[in-house]
N, C-alpha and C positions, 0 to 999 in steps of 0.2 A: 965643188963637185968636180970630179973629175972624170965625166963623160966615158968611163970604162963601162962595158956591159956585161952584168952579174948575173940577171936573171931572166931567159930568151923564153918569152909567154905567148901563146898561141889560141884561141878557139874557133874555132867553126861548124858549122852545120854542113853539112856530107850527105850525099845521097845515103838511102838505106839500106841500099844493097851492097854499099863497102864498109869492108872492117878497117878501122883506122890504124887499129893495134896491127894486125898482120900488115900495113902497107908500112907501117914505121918499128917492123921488126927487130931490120938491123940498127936502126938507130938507135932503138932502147937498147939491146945488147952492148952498141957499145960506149953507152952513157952506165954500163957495170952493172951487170947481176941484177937484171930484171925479175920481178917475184908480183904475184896476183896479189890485188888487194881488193879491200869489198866498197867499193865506189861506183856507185854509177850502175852500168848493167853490167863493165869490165873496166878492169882497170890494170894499170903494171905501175911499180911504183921499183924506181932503178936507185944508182947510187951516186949519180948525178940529174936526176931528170927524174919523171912523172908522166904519167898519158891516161886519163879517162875519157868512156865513151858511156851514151845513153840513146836508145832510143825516144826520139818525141816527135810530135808532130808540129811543123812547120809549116804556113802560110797553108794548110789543108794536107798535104804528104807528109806521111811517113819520112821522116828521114832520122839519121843521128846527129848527133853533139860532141864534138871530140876539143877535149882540151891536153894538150903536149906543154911541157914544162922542163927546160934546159939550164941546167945551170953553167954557168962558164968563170964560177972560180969555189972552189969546194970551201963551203959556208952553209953550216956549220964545219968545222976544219973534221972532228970525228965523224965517217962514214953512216954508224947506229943514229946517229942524234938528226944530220943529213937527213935521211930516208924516213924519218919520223917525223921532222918539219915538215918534208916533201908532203907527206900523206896527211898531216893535220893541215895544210896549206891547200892540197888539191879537194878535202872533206867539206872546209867551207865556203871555198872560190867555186867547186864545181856548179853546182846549184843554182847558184846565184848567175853565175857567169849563164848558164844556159837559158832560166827566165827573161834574163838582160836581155840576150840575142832574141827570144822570142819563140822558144822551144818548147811545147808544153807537153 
């Protein structure tokens, strides 16, 4: 193993009054050519990286679920196939990642 970091994975639970996606604007833009996908309640699915968000509720409050997904070395090597991992990766990690946490 060679202790390099390929793929920079993130979730959490957020209050429900912020949009995750607008507060990680620039950073999807400049993880390439951010484009909506249908996950979640929103979702952006870039050409290095991923972001969906859901509302649920948490320990009683409202809040959301946001998971961000960074890659830091482009794998698969074509862009198409990329962005298509990206999104079959965040379809069935989302879900599951937010029950984990305790978001219902």
């Amino acid at each position: 193993m060679d202790q390099n970091l390929v793929v920079y994975l993130s979730g959490d639970v957020v209050a429900g009054d912020i949009d995750p996606i607008k507060v990680q604007d620039q950073a999807l833009v400049r993880l390439g050519n951010p484009a909506t996908a249908d996950i979640g309640d929103e979702a952006v699915i870039a050409d290095r990286g991923a972001m969906a968000v859901a509302s649920c509720t948490y320990k009683g409050k409202r809040q959301k679920f946001a998971v961000l997904i960074q890659l830091q070395k482009n794998v698969p090597e074509k862009t198409s196939e990329r962005r298509n991992a990206l999104r079959s990766f965040l379809r069935s990690y989302f879900p599951k990642a937010m029950e984990k946490q305790g978001c219902k």
